[in-house]
C-alpha positions as CSV (number, residue, x, y, z in Angstrom):
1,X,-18.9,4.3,17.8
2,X,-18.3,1.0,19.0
3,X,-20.1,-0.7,16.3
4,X,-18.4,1.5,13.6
5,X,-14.7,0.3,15.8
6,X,-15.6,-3.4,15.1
7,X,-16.1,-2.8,11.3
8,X,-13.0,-0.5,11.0
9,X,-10.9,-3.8,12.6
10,X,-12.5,-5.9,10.5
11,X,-11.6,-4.6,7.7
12,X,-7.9,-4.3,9.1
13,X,-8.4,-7.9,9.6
14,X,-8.6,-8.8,6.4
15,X,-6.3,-6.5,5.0
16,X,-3.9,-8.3,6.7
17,X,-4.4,-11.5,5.9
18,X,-4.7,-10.2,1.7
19,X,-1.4,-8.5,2.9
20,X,0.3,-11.6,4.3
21,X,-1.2,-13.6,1.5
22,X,0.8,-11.3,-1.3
23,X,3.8,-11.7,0.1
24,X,3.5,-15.3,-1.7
25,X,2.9,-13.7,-4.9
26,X,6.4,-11.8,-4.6
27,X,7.7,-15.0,-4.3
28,X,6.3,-16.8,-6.9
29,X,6.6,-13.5,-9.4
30,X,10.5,-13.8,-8.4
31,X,10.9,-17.4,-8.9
32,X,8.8,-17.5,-12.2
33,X,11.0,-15.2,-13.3
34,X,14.1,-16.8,-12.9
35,X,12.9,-19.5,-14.4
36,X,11.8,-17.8,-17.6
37,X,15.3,-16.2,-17.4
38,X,17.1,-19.7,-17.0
39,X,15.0,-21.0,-19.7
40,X,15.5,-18.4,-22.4
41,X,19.2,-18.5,-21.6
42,X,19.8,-22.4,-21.7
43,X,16.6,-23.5,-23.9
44,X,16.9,-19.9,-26.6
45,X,13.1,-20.6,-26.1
46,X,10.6,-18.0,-24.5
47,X,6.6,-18.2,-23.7
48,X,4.6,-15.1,-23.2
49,X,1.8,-16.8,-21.1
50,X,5.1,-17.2,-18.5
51,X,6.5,-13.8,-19.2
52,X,2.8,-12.3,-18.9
53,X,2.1,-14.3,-15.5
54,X,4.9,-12.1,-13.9
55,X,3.4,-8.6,-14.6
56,X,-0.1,-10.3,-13.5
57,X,1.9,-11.0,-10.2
58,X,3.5,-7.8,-9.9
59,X,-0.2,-6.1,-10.8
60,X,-1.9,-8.1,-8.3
61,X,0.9,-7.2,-5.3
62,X,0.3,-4.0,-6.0
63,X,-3.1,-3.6,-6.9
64,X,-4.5,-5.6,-3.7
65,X,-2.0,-4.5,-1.7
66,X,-2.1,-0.8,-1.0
67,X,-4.7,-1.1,1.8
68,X,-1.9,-3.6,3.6
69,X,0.4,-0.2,3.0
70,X,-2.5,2.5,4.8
71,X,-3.1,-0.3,7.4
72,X,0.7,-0.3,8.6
73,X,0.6,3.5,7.8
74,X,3.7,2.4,5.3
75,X,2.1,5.2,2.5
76,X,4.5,8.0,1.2
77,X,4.6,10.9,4.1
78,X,6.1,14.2,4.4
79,X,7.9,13.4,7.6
80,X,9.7,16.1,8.3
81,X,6.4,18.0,8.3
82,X,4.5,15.5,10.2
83,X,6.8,14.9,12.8
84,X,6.1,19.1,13.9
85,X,2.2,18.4,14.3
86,X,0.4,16.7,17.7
87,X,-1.4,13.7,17.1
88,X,-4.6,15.4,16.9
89,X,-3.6,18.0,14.1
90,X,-2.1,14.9,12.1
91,X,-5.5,13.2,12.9
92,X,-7.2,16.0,11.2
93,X,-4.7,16.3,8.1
94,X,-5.7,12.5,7.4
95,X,-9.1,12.7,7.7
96,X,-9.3,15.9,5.2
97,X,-6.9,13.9,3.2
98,X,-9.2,10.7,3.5
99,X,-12.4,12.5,2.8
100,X,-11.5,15.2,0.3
101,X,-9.2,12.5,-1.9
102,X,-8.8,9.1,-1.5
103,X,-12.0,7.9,-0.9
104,X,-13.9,10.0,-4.1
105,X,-10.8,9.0,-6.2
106,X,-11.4,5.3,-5.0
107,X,-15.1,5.6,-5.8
108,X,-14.5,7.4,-9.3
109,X,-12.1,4.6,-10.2
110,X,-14.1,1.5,-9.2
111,X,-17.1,2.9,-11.2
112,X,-14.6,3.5,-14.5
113,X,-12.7,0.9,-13.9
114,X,-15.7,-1.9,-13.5
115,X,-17.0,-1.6,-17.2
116,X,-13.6,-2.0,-18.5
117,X,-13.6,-6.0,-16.7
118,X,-17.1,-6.1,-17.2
119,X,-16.4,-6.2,-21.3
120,X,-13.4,-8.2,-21.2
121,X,-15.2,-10.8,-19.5
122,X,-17.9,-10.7,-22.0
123,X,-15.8,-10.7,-24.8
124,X,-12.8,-13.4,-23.7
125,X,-10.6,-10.5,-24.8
126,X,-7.3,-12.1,-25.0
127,X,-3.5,-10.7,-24.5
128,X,-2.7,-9.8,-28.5
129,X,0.8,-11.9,-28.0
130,X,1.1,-15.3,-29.1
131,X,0.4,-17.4,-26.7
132,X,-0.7,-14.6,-23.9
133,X,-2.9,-14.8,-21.1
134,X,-6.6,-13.6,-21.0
135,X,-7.1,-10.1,-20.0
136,X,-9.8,-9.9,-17.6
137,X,-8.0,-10.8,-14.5
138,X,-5.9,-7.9,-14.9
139,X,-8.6,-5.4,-15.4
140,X,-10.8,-7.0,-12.3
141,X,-7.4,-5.8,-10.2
142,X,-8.5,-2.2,-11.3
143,X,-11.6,-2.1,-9.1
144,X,-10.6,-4.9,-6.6
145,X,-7.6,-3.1,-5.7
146,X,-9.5,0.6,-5.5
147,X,-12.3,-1.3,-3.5
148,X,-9.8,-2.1,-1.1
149,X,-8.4,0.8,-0.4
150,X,-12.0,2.5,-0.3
151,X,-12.6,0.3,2.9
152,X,-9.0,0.9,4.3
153,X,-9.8,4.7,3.7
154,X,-13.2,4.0,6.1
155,X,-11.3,1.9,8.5
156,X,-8.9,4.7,9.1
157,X,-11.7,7.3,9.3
158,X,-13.2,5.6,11.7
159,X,-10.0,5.4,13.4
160,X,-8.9,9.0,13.2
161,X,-12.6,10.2,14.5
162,X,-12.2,7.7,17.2
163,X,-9.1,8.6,18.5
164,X,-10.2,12.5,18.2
165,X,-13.1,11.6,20.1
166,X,-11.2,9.9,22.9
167,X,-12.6,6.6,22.1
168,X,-8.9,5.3,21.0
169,X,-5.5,6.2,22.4
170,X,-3.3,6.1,18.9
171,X,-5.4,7.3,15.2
172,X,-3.3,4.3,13.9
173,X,-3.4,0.5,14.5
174,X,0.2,0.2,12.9
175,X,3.0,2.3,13.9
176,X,5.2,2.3,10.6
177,X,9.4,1.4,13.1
178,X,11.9,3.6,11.6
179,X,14.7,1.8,10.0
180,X,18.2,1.0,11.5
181,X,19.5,3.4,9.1
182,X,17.1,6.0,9.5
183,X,17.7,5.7,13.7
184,X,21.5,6.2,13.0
185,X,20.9,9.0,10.7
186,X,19.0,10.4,13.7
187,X,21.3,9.5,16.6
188,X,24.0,10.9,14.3
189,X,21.8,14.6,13.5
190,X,20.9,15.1,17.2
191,X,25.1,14.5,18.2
192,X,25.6,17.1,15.2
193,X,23.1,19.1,17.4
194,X,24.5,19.2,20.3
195,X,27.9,19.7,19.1
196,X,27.0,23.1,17.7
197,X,25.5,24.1,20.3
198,X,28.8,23.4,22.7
199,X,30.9,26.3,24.0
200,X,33.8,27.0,21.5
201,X,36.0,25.7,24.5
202,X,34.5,23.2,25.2
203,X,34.5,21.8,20.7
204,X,38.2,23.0,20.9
């Protein structure tokens, strides 16, 4: 187990730094388009290499960074159901969840996805607008992206078998804070709580 617990923070490792290294791209997606906004505006002149490098951007970010998202444990959850289970019982929900679907859907969609880059390398296929962008960068995010999250999926299995096995104290390495909203929205349900359950005197 401890030899599986060095490749699962690993693996977080450099999920992180791809994660911390996007956030650059979100900049650079936001600024590019501003200027392609500016230009058009000012210049009445337009280039779809620029206006295609923004969707590449925005691919990338999101392609590349969904194993950032299941490494901060960031992904969409049912909360409300969650928040009823132990630990261990959530443990188990993600590791069925893990095995039973994201991992085969990652490995069905790196081997579909591969031949598609695989021929638009081959070919030099090109964007069919004037002036556009070659396409195989965008279809290498395809399998890059599920590869990814394939070895954030194993990272967290290792994780969740870990921590059911008492070899970890939490089955996450990234607590997900609750917003200052979503603590006032809280604070302000529990005081709505309590009030109903107060003595008609005592609300009177």
């Amino acid at each position: 187990m401890n030899i599986l617990l060095s490749l699962s923070r690993a693996i977080d490792w450099i999920n992180e730094q791809i994660g911390r290294a996007l956030m650059w791209l979100v900049l650079a997606a936001v600024l590019i388009s501003a200027a392609n906004a500016i230009v058009r505006k000012t210049l009445s002149t337009s280039s779809n290499a620029w206006l295609e490098i923004q969707w590449y951007l925005f691919a990338a970010v999101f392609m590349l960074g969904v194993g950032y998202v299941l490494l901060h444990n960031a992904h969409v959850r049912i909360d409300f159901v969650a928040s009823r289970f132990s630990k261990r019982t959530n443990a188990f929900i993600d590791i069925l969840g893990l095995v039973v679907f994201i991992i085969p859907l990652s490995l069905i969609l790196i081997n579909l996805s591969w031949p598609l880059f695989v021929n638009a390398w081959n070919s030099g296929e090109m964007s069919q607008n004037a002036g556009g962008l070659v396409r195989w960068p965008i279809y290498f995010l395809i399998p890059a992206g599920f590869a990814i999250l394939l070895a954030q999926a194993v990272s967290e299995l290792i994780k969740r078998i870990a921590f059911l096995t008492g070899h970890r104290s939490e089955p996450f390495s990234h607590i997900e804070r609750k917003s200052e909203a979503e603590r006032l929205a809280e604070e302000l349900a529990q005081e709505a709580q309590a009030h109903d359950h107060l003595p008609a005197k005592a609300q009177s």
